[in-house]
MARMAR-586331 format. One line per field, with one value per residue (C-alpha): x, y, z; residue number from 1; residue in three letters. Coordinates in Angstrom, 2 decimals. Layout:
BEGIN
px	X,...
py	Y,...
pz	Z,...
num	NUM,...
residuo	ALA,...
END
This chain:
BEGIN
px	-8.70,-10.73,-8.15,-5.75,-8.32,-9.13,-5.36,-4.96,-8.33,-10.93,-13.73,-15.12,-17.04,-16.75,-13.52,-16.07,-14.66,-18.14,-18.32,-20.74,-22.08,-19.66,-16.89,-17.68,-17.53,-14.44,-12.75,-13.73,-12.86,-9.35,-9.70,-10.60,-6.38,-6.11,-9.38,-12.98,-13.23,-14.83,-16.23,-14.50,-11.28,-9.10,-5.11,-4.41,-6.53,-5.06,-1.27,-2.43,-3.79,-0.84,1.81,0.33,0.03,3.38,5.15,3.42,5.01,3.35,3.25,1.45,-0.63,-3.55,-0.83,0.38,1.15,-0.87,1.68,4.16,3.73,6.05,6.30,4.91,1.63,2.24,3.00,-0.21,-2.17,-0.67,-1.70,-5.37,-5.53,-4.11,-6.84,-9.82,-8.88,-8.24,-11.26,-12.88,-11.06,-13.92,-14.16,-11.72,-9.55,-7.95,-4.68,-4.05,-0.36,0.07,-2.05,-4.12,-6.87,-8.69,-11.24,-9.06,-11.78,-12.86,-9.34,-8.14,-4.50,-2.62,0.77,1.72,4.92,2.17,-0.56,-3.90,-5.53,-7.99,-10.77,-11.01,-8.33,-4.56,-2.19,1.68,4.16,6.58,10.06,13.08,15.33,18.25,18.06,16.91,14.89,17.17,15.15,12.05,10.84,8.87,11.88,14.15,14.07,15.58,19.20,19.57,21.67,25.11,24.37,24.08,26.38,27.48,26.63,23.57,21.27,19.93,15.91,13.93,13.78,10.19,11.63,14.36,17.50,18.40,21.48,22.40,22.40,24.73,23.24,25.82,26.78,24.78,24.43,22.10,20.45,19.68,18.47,16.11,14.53,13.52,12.07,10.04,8.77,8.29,6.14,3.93,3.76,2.44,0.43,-1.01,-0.95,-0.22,3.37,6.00,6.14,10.12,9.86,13.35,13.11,15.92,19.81,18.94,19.23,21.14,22.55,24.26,26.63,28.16,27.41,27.60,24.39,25.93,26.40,22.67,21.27,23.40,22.06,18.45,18.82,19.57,17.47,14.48,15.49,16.28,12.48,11.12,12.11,11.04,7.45,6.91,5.47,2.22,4.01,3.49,7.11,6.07,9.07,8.62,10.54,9.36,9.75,12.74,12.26,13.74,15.34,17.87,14.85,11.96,12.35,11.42,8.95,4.86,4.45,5.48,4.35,4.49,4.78,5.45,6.83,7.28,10.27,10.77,9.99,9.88,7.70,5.98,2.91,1.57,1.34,-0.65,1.71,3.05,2.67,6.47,5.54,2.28,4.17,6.63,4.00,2.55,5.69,6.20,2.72,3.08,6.56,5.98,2.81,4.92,7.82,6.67,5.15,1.87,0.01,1.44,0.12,0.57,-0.47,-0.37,0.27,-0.35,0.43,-2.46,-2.34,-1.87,-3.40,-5.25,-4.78,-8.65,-11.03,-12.68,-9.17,-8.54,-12.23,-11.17,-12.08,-8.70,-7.32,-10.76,-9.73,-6.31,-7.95,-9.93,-6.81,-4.55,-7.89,-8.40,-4.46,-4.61,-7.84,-7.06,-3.09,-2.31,-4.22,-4.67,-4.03,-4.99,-5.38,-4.12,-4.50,-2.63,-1.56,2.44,4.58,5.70,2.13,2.20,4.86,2.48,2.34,1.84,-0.32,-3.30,-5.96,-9.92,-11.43,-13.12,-17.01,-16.13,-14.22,-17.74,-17.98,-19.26,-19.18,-18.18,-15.00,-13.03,-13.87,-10.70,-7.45,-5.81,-6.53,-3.86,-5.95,-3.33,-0.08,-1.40,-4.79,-5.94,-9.42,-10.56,-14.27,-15.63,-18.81,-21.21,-19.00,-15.73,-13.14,-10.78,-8.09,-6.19,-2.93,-2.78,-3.64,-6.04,-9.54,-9.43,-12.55,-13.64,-15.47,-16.94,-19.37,-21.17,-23.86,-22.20,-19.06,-17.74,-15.27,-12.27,-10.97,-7.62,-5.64,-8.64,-10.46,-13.40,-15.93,-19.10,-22.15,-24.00,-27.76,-30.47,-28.78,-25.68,-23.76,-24.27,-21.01,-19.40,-17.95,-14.44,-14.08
py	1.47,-1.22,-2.30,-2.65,-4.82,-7.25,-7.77,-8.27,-10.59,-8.43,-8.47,-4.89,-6.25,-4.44,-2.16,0.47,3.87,4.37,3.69,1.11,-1.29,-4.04,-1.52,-0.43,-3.92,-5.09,-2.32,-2.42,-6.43,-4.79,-2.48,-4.35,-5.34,-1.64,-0.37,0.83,2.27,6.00,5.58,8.26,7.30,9.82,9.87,7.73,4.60,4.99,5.03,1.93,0.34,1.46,0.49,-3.39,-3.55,-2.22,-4.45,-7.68,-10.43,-10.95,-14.86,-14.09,-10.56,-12.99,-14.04,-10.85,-9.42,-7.23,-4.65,-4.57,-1.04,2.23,3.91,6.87,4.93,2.80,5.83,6.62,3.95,4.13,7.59,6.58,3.71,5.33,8.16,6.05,3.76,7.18,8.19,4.91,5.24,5.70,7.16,4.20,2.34,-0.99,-2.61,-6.26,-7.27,-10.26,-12.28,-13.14,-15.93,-12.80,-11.32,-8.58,-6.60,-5.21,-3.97,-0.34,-1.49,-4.70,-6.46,-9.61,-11.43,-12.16,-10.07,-9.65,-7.02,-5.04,-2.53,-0.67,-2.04,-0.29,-3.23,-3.77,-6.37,-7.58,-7.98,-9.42,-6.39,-7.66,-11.01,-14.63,-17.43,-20.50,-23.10,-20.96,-20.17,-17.62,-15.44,-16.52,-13.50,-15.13,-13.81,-13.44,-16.07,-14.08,-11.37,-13.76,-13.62,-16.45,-14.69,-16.06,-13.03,-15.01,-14.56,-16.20,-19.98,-20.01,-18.70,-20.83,-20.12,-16.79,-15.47,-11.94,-10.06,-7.77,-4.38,-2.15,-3.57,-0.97,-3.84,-5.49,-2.33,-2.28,-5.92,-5.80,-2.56,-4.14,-7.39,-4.81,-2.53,-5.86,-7.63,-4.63,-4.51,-8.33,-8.02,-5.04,-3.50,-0.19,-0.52,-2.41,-2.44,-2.97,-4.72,-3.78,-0.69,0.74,0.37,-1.28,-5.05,-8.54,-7.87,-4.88,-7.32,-7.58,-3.88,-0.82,1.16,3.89,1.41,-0.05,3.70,4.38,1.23,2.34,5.31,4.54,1.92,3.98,6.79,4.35,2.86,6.20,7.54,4.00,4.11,7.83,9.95,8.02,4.57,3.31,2.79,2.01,0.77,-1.25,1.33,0.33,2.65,4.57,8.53,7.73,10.23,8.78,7.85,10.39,12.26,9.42,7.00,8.01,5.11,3.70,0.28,1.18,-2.29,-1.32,-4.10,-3.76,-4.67,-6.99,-9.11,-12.60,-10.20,-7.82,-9.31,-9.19,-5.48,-2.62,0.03,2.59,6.12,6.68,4.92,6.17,9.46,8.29,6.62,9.99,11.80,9.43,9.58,13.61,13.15,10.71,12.70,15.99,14.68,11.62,12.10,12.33,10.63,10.05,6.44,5.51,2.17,1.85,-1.65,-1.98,-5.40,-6.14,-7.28,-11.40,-13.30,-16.23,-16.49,-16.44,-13.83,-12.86,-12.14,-9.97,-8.10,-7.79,-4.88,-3.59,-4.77,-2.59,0.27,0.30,-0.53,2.56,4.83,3.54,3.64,7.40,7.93,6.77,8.89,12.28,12.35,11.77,12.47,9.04,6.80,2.59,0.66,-2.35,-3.85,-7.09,-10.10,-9.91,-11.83,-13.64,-15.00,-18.23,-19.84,-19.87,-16.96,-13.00,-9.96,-12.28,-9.76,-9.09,-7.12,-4.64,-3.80,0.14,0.01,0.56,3.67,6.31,10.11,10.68,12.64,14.72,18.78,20.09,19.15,17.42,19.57,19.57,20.29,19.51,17.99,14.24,15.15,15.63,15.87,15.53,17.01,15.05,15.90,13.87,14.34,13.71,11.38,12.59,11.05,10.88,9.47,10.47,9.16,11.96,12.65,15.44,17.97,18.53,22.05,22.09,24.90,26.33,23.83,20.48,19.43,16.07,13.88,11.88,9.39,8.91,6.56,6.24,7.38,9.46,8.56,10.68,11.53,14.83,14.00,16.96,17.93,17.21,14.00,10.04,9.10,5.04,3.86,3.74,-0.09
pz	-35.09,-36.81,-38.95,-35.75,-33.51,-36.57,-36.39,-32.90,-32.77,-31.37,-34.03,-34.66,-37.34,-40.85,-41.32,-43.02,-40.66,-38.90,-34.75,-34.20,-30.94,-32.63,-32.85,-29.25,-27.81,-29.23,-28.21,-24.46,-24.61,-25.86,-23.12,-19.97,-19.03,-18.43,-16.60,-17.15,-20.47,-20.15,-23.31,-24.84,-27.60,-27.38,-28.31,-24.77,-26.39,-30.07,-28.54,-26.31,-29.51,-31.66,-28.91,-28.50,-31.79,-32.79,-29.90,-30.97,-33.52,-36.57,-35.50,-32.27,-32.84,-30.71,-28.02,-26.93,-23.52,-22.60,-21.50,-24.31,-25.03,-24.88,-21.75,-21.75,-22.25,-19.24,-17.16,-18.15,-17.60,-13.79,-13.53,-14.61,-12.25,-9.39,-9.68,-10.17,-6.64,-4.62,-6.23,-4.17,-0.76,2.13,5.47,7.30,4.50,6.08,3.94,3.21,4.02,2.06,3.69,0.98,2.31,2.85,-0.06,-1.45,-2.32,1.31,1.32,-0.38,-0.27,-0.62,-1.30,-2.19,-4.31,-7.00,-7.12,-9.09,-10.78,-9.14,-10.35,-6.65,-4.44,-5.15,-5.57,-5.11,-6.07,-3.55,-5.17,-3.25,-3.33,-1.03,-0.33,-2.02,-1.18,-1.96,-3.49,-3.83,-7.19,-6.30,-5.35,-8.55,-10.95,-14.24,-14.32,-10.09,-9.84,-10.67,-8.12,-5.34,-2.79,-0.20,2.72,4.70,5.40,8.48,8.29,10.82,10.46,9.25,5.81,5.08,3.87,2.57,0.96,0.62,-3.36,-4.81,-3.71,-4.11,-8.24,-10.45,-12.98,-10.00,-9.07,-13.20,-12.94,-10.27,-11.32,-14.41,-12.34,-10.65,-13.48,-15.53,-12.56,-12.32,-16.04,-16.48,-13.65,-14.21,-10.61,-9.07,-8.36,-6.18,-2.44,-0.70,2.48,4.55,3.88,5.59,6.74,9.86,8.64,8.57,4.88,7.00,8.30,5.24,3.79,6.38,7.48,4.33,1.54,2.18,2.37,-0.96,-3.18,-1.68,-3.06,-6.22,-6.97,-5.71,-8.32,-11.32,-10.22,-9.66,-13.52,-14.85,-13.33,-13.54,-10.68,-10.12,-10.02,-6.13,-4.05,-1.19,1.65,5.11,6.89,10.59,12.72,10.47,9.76,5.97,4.76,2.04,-0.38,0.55,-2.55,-4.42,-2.30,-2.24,0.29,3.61,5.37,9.29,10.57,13.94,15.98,19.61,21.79,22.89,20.80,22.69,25.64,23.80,22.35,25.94,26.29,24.43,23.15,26.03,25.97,24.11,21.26,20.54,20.99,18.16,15.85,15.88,15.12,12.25,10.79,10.71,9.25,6.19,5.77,5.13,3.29,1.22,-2.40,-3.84,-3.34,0.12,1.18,4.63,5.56,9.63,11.35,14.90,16.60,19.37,22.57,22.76,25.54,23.26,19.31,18.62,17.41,20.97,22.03,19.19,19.74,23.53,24.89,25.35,21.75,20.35,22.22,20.99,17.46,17.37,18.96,15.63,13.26,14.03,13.98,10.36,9.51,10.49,10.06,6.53,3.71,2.21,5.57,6.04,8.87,9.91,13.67,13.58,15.12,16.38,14.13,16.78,18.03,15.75,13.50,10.40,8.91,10.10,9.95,10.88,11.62,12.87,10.01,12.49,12.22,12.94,9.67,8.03,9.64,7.39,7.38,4.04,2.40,4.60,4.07,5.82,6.70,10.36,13.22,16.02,19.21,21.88,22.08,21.26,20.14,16.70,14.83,10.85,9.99,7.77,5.63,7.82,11.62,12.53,13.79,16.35,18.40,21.93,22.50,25.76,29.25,30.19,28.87,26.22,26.39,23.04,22.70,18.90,19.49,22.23,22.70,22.16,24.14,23.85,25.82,23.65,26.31,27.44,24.57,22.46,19.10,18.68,15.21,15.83,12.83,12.78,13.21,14.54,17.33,18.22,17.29,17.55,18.29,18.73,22.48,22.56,22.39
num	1,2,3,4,5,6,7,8,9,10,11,12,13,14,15,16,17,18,19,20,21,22,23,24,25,26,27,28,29,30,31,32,33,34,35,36,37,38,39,40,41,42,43,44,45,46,47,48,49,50,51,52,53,54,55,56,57,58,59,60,61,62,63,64,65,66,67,68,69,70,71,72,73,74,75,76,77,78,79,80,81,82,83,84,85,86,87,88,89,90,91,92,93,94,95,96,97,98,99,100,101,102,103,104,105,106,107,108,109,110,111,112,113,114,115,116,117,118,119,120,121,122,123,124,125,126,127,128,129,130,131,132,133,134,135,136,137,138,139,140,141,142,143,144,145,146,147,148,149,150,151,152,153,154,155,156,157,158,159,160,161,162,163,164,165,166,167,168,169,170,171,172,173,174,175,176,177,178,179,180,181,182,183,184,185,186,187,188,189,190,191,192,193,194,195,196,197,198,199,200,201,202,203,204,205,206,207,208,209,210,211,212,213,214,215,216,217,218,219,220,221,222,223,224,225,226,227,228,229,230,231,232,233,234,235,236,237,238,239,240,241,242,243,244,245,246,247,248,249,250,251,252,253,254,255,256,257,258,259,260,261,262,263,264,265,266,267,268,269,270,271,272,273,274,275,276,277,278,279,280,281,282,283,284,285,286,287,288,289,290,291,292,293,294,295,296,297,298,299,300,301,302,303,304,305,306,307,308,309,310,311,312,313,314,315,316,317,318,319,320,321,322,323,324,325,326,327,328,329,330,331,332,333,334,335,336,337,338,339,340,341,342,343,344,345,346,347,348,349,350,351,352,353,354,355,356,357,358,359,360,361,362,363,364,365,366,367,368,369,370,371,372,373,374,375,376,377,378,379,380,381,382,383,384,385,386,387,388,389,390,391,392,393,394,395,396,397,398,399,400,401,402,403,404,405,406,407,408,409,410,411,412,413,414,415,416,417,418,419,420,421,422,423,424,425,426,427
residuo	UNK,UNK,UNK,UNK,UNK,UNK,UNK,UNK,UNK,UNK,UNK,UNK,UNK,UNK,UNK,UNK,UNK,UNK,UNK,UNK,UNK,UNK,UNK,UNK,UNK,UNK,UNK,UNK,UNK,UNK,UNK,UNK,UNK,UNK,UNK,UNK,UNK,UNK,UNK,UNK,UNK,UNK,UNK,UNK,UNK,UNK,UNK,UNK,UNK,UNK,UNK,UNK,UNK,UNK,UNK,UNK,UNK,UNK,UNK,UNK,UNK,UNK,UNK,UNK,UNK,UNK,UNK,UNK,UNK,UNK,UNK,UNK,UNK,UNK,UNK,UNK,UNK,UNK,UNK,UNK,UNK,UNK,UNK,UNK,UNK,UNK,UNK,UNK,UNK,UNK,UNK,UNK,UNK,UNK,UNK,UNK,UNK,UNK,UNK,UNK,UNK,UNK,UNK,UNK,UNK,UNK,UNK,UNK,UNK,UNK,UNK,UNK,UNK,UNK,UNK,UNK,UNK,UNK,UNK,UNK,UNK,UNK,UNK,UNK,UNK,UNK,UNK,UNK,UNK,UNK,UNK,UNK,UNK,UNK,UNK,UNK,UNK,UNK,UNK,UNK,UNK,UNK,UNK,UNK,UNK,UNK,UNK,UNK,UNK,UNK,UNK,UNK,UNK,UNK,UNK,UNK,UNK,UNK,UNK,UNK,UNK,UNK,UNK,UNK,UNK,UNK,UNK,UNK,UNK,UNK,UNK,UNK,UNK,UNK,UNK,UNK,UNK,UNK,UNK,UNK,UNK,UNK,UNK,UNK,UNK,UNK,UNK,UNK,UNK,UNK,UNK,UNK,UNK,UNK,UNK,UNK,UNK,UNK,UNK,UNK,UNK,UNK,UNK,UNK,UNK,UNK,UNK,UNK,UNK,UNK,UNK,UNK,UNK,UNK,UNK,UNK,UNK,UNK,UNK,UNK,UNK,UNK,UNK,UNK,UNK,UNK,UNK,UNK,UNK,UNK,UNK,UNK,UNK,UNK,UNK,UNK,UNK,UNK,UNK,UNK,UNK,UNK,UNK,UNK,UNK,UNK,UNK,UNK,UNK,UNK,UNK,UNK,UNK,UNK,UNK,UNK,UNK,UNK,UNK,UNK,UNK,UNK,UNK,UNK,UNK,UNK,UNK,UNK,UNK,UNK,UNK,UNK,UNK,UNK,UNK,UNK,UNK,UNK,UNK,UNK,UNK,UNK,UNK,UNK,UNK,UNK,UNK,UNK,UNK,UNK,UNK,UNK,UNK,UNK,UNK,UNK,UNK,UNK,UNK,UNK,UNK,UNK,UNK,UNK,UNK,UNK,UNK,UNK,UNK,UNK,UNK,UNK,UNK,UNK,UNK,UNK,UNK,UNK,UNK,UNK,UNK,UNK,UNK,UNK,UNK,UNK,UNK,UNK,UNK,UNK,UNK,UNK,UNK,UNK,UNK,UNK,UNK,UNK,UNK,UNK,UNK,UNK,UNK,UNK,UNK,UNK,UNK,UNK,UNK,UNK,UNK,UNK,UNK,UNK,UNK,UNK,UNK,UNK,UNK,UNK,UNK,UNK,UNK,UNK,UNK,UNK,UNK,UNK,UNK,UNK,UNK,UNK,UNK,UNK,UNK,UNK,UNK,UNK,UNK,UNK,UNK,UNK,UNK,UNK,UNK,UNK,UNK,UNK,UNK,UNK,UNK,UNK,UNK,UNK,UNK,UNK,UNK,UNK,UNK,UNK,UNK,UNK,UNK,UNK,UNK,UNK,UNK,UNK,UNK,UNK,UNK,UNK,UNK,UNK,UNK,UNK,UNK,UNK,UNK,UNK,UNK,UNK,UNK,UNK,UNK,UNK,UNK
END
């Protein structure tokens, strides 16, 4: 080991076989690409060490990417990563989508085309699956330009031109798996998020509903064996049941537009599609893989683009409704509670980063609890957080002494104290 990290210029002092602060220190330098050394070296760290080693040039043993090992290792490495950030996730986890002026860290998942490394928060590249920026380098994968097509994909103006790729050539399905398992390689993140996730699309008007669900399916299972099982996929699938690439996704993006869309940032969501958001929430959370990440996007009620219209009373309300969703649903839920996409021209999933999101009752200590049709609750080790997606007022009996009133199309976050429970207003 000594003898490797003098050669890849990490100074271990003395190659003399005995385990000493030096030693120690060079080796965690070595280590810090890939996580929080445990302090134990074990066989992972000496095939890590052997595996950079082995894939560096003798010319450039100092210059070497930090990922250029075999990959079972990397598989590994994702595995270890992955644990440690679930390992973090609180009572309420909100999501970052792309919109990256915001400190990353307050976040427990976020996505962007060029992401950093982060210690606590689970990150995803964005890669360009079917369709190309022209003119934008930060959507020109070395080698696209041959599985371009002419056909203009038609994004909204905002983006620019777009033309349409090659889906359905297995070469190109080949080709952009290895731009994805490369850009989470290099930039050491947790996997790859796919934004279009599903057949309903403008590249459809060139390829039917069936050849888009075919290429999706088998570039999710070429990406699926090339990351390994604790790789992130994680698809934009809307408001889409998927079912042509559950048995290889572990995440879905719920960005859940409402229609229409030149009308519908005026309005709080109606009783059919909270009804439906539910249905899909207990549906990804039954079918999708471990470790099942569901990141929920609700789009807010418009009447001013400023804070004090997103911390309306109203927009709160419906804040705490989708918050609670996400909490007692799925097993590892986020929470975002958005600006529409169509409220301003420069950019989307704006957002309020709510002060209930520090709400703390620690880990959960059972499982969802369907009270009613459209009520749920989620004990916690500290209270609970329960939710109403109906109209009515929901009487909540948890024992004998202490009964408790969910309100109609709201969320419920109450803490145990002496007797009974403190618990927040509903907006």
């Amino acid at each position: 080991m000594q003898k490797l990290l003098t050669e890849l210029c990490f100074n271990p002092g003395p190659i003399d076989g005995s385990w000493g602060n030096k030693t120690e220190m060079a080796f965690k330098e070595f280590y810090k690409p890939y996580g929080k050394y445990d302090g134990t070296f074990d066989d992972f760290e000496l095939r890590l060490l052997n595996g950079i080693y082995s894939g560096a040039t003798k010319k450039k043993k100092c210059e070497i990417s930090r990922f250029s090992y075999d990959a079972d290792v990397s598989k590994k490495f994702l595995q270890n990563s992955l644990r440690k950030k679930l390992d973090q996730r609180k009572t309420i986890n909100p999501f970052l989508a792309w919109n990256f002026s915001k400190p990353m860290k307050k976040y427990g998942l976020a996505w962007t085309g060029d992401v950093g490394r982060s210690s606590s928060t689970i990150t995803l590249n964005e890669v360009y699956w079917n369709y190309h920026y022209v003119g934008k380098s930060f959507s020109h994968y070395h080698g696209i330009d041959k599985y371009l097509t002419n056909r203009n994909w038609d994004h909204a103006k905002e983006y620019g031109k777009t033309l349409a790729t090659r889906i359905l050539d297995p070469n190109y399905q080949s080709f952009i798996v290895e731009v994805m398992t490369s850009k989470v390689a290099t930039s050491k993140s947790n996997g790859v998020m796919l934004d279009w996730w599903h057949n309903y699309h403008q590249s459809s008007s060139g390829y039917s509903k069936q050849q888009v669900g075919k290429a999706r399916e088998s570039i999710a299972k070429k990406l699926r064996d090339a990351l390994g099982p604790h790789g992130i996929i994680l698809g934009n699938v809307s408001w889409v049941k998927d079912k042509k690439t559950i048995k290889y996704i572990n995440g879905v993006f719920l960005e859940l537009s409402k229609i229409p869309h030149n009308k519908s940032s005026h309005r709080l969501y109606n009783s059919k599609e909270l009804r439906d958001m539910e249905q899909l929430i207990i549906y990804y959370e039954k079918n999708l893989q471990y470790p099942k990440l569901i990141a929920l996007e609700g789009w807010r009620k418009t009447t001013a683009n400023t804070v004090q219209d997103r911390n309306s009373s109203e927009n709160r309300k419906m804040a705490k409704l989708l918050t609670a969703m996400s909490v007692v649903i799925p097993t590892n839920g986020y929470i975002l509670y958005a600006d529409n996409n169509n409220d301003t021209p420069n950019g989307d999933h704006n957002h309020n980063y709510y002060d209930f999101y520090s709400f703390d009752i620690g880990e959960p200590v059972g499982d969802y609890e369907k009270l009613a049709n459209g009520v749920g609750i989620k004990k916690h080790q500290k209270g609970f957080i329960a939710y109403n997606r109906n109209s009515r007022p929901h009487i909540l009996n948890l024992d004998s002494d202490v009964n408790l009133v969910i309100e109609g199309t709201s969320g419920l976050f109450c803490k145990k104290k002496n007797s009974g429970y403190d618990c927040l207003p509903s907006d």
